[in-house]
N, C-alpha and C positions, 0 to 999 in steps of 0.2 A: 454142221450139217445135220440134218434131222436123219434119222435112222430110214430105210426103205422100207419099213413097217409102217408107219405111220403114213403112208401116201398108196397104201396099198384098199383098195375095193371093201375089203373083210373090217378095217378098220375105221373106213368111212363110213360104209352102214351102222356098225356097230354105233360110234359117236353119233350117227344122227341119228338111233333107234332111242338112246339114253339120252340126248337134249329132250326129244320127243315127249318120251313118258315122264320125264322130271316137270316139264313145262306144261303138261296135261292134267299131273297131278296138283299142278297150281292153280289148274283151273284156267290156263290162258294158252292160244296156240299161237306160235312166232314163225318163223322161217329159221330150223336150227341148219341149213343148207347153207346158208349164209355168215353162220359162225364157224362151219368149217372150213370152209372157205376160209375165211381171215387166219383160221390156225394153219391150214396146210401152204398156205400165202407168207407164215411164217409174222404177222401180224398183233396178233394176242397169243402170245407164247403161256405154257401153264408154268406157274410159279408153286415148288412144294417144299416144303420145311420139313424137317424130320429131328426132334429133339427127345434126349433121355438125360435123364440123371437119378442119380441111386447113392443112396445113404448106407454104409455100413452099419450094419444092425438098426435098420430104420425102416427106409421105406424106396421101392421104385416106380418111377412117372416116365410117361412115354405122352408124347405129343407127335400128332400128322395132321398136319395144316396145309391145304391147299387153293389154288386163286386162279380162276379165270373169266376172264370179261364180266366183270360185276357177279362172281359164282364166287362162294365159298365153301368149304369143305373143312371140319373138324373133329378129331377123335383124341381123346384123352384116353389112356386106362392110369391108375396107381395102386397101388399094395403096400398095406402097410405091413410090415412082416413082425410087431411086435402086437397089433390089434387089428382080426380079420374086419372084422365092422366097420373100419374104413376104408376100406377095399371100395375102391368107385370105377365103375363105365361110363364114359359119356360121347354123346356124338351130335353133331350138330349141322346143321347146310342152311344155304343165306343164298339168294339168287332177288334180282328187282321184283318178284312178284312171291316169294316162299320165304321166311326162314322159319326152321324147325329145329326141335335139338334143345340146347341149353341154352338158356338166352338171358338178358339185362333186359330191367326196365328203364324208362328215361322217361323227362317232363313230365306229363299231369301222372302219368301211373305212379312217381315216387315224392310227389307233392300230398298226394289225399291220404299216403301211407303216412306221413309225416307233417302234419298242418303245423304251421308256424314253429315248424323244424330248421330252417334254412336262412341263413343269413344274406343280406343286400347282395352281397357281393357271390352268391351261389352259382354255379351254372344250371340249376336246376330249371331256373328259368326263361332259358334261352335255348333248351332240345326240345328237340322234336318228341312227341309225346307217341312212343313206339315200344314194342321188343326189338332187344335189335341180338347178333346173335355174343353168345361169349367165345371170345378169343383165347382167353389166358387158361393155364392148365391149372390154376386152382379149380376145387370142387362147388361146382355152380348148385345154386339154393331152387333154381326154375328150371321145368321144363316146356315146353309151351310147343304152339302150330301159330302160325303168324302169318294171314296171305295178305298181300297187300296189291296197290297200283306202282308202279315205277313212280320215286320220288316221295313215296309216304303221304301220298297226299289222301289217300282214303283205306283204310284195313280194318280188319276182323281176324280175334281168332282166341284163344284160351290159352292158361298154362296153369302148373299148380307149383304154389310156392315150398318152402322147407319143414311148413306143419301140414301139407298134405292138405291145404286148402284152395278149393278148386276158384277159377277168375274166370269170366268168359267178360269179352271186352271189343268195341269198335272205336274207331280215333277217325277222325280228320283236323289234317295241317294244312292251311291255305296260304298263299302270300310268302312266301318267304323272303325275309331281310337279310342285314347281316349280322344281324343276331336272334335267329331263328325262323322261326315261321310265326309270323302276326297275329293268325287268328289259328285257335287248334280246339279240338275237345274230346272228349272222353266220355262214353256209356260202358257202364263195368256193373257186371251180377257175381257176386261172390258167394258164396256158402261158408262162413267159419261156425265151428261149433259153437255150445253151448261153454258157458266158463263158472257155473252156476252149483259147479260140483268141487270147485277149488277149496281144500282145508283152509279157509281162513277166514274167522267171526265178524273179522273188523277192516273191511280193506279200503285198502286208501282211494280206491275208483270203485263206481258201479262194477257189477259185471255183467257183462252179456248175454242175454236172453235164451239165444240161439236162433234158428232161422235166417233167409235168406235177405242180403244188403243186398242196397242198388245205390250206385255212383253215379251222378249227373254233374262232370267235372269240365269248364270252359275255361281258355285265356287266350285274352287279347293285349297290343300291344299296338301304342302309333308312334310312327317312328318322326322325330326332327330332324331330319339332318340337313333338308336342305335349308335349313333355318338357323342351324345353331355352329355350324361349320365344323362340325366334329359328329360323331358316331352317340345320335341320343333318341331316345325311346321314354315313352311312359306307358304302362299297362296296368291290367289288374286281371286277378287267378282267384279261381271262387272253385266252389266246389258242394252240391247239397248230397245228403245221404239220409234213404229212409228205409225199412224193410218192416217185415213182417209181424213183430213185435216192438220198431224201434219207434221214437217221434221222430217225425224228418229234425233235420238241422242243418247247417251250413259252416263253411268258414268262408273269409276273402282274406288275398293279399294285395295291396295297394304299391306299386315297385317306379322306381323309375333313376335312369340312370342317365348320364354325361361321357365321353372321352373322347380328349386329341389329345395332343402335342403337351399341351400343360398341366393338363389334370384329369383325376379320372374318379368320379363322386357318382355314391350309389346310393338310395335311400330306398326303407323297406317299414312300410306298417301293415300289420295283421291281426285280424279278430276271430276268433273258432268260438264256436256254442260250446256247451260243456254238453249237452247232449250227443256232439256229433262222435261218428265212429268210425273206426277205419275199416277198411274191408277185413281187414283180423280177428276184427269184433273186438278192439278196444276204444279206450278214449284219450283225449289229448290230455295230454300233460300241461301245456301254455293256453292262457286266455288273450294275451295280448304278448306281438310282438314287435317291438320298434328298434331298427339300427340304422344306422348309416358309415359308410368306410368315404375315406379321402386320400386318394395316394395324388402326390404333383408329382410331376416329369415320370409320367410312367416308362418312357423309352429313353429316359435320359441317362447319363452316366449315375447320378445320385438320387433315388428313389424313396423320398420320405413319406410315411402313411399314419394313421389313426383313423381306428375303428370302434363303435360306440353301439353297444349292442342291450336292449332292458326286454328283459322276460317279466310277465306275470302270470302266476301258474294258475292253475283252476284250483278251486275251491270246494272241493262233494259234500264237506263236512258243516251243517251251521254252527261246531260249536267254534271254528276257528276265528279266534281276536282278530287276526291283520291277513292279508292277504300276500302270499307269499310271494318275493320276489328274485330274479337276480339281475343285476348289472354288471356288466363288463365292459374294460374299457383298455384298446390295445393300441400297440404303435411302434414305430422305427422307424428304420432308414437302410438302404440298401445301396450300396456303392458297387457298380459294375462296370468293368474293362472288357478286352478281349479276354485278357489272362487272368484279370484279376477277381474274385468277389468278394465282397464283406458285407457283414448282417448284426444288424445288433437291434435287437424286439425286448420288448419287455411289455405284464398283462398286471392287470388289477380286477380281481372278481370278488365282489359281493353279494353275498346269500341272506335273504330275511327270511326267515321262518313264518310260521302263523304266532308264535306269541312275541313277535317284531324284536327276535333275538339276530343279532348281525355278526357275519363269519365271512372273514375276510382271507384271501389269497393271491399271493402275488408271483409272480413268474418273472425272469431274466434270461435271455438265452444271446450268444453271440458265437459267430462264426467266420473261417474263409476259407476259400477256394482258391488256390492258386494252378493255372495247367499250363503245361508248355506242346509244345509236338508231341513229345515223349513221355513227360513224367507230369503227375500231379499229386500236391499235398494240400490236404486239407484239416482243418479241425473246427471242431466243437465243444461250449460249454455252455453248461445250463443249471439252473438251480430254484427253488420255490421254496416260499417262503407259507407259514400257515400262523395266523394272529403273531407277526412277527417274527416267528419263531421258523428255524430254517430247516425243514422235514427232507429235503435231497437236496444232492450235489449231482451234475455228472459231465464227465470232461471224457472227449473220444478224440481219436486222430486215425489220419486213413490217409494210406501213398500208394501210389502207380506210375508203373511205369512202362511202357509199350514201345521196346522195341520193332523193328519191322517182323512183320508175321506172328507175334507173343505180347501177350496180354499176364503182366505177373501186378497183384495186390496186397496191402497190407489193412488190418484195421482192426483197433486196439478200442476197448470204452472203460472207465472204469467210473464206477456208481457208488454214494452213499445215500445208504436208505437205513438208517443212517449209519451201518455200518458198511465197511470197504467190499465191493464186489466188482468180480474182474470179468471180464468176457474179451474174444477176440475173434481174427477169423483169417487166414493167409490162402492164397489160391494162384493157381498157375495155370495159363493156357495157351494152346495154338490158337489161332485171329487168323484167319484166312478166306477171302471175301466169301467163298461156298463155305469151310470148315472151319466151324469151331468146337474144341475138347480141352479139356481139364480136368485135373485134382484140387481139390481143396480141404482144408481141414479149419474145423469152427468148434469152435469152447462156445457150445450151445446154451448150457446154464450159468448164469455167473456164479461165478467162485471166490467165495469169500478166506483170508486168513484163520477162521478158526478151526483148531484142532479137528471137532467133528467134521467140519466140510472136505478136511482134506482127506481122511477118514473115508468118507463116503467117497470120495472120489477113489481111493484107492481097492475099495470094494468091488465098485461097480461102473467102471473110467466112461463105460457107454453110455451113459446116463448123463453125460458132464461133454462128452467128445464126439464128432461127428466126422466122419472122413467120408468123403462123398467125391464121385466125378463124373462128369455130366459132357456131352457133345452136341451137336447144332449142323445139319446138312442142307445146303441151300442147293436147288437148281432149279433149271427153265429147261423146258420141251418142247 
């Protein structure tokens, strides 16, 4: 039963004074009469999280996360207590028409950041092209204002990223499938500095002029499905940028993808000018990118895949011989139960330089999963090889087991790079559908057998040792 405070005169005006002014400040006026309604109806209950966790001789994090009827509410503080300079606030709110605060970018904003950064199989290419707000209590790189229509389908608004570079930006996303929205785009004015004062005679890229970029960023996509009896698309993502002192330029990506029952094929080719720049005021690193991934029986018990990925990088320099390249080229298999998992991948990459010198590296990793009700074990091994030659090893194991109401873990790694290095991490806690608490304690640096390391550990154990314990409070109103 709800508290006799909450259905009380003082507290209904209140909540409809603050829907008001929040909804005002978004620039749109709704009926917030109507949302109280539904809460004192007992309807859209408010949902709040309340988390902390604290490192001995480290650092404390505090999370308050709140939810109601498509409202978001988020507050981070952390303190680092061995370096004040990491000391972070943050705060953030998300409502259909506002978010502000801290926030992610998605589709075209993290595509023009990264031209022919992204492979076939990305989801870059299939969100919605937005701020949308940050959730997780890591320390967020944006700040931003973000108003929008309900459903994303048309917004405006700024934020500045982690070098204190300012973006002002509008998007619309039309159509939406299901796998994103069909038609979307993006006008973006950024400000990065100048780069023109960086110590260095001989650099590997232009540098930046300085003055103000402009992004004219589109992608479209036409979906098949009622044709191809599975979930299939083909599109293309382009993107031109000019400013002040820059030449315009462009890049495009060429995409287009397959999946049912039997198989699930992705193909991807991409061109960038060597002129073009990101809103950072740099330049691409790839001139061409071509890959495509093949996984058959995506939802079947046994999941085999290969993926085939060629980069060609830009070239600034006439006096380079060859044109530099890499290829890569991956694959496995995946065998899944209710209880059971197993994995076994392995990679092959090749690097040509400009004087068409070739470096080769290869990769092996296999693993499983085993979970029951109560307990799970699992492990890990992996290793890379360089012209041959075998530069790391590394073999982990990890067990749980969850009693009713307790949540207790294990998990061991031990590394050769190429000598022996240990790490680990054991933890214990109350699982309770509102509360969760615990202890843990984690061998943060790996620790190798030699004298001096053990040395150093015995000097300085905080350095090597991390004893932490952390809680989780759920409830509805």
């Amino acid at each position: 039963m709800k508290s006799i405070f909450f259905k009380t005169p003082v507290f209904f005006k209140t909540f409809v004074f603050l829907k008001t002014l929040v909804l005002c400040l978004a620039g749109i006026h709704v009926f917030p009469d109507r949302l109280c309604a539904q809460y004192l109806a007992g309807e859209n209950p408010v949902a709040v999280q309340v988390s902390s966790s604290a490192v001995l001789h480290g650092y404390l994090t505090n999370r308050l996360f709140a939810r109601y009827d498509g409202y978001r509410l988020i507050a981070v503080s952390a303190k680092d207590f061995a370096d004040s300079e990491k000391d972070y606030t943050a705060a953030g709110f998300d409502s259909p028409w506002l978010t502000a605060g801290t926030v992610n970018t998605e589709g075209l904003f993290r595509e023009i950041f990264s031209p022919l950064g992204y492979s076939a199989g990305s989801p870059v290419f299939t969100e919605t092209s937005r701020l949308s707000l940050n959730t997780t209590p890591q320390r967020s790189t944006r700040t931003g204002v973000w108003l929008k229509t309900p459903g994303d389908y048309a917004a405006l608004g700024a934020y500045t990223d982690a070098q204190d570079i300012s973006h002002s930006a509008a998007t619309l996303n039309f159509f939406r499938g299901k796998r994103g929205p069909l038609l979307s785009g993006l006008l973006m004015l950024s400000q990065p500095p100048s780069r023109l004062e960086l110590d260095d005679w001989f650099p590997e890229k232009p540098l930046f002029p300085g003055g103000t970029l402009y992004h004219a960023a589109f992608r479209g996509q036409i979906p098949f499905d009622s044709y191809s009896g599975g979930i299939t698309r083909a599109g293309v993502s382009s993107a031109l940028c000019f400013g002040e002192r820059t030449r315009p330029a462009a890049y495009y990506t060429l995409f287009a993808s397959h999946t049912d029952k039997t198989l699930d094929i992705r193909l991807l080719y991409g061109h960038a000018d060597t002129q073009y720049t990101t809103p950072e005021g740099r330049y691409p690193s790839y001139l061409v990118n071509r890959s495509a991934t093949l996984k058959l029986f995506p939802r079947g018990t046994v999941r085999p895949y290969i993926g085939v990925s060629r980069h060609l990088y830009q070239v600034y320099k006439p006096t380079a011989e060859h044109r530099p390249e890499r290829l890569l080229v991956s694959g496995g298999t995946e065998y899944r139960t209710k209880r059971l998992t197993l994995k076994i991948s392995g990679s092959e990459k090749t690097e040509t330089d400009a004087a068409a010198r070739h470096t080769r590296q290869e990769s092996l990793a296999a693993s499983f999963l085993y979970r029951t009700g109560r307990l799970s074990l699992g492990a890990e091994y992996a290793s890379g090889w360089e012209e041959a030659v075998m530069r790391n090893r590394r073999f982990s194991m990890r067990a749980g087991y969850s009693p009713k109401g307790w949540d207790f873990a294990a998990r061991t790694k031990a590394e050769w790079k190429p000598d022996l290095r240990l790490s680990g991490k054991l933890s214990a806690a109350l699982d309770k559908p509102r509360l969760q608490a615990g202890i843990a304690a984690e061998l943060t640096k790996a620790l190798g057998p030699r004298p001096s390391a053990l040395e150093a550990l015995r000097e300085n154990p905080w350095n090597y040792l991390a004893l932490s314990v952390f809680f989780q409070y759920k409830t509805e109103f």
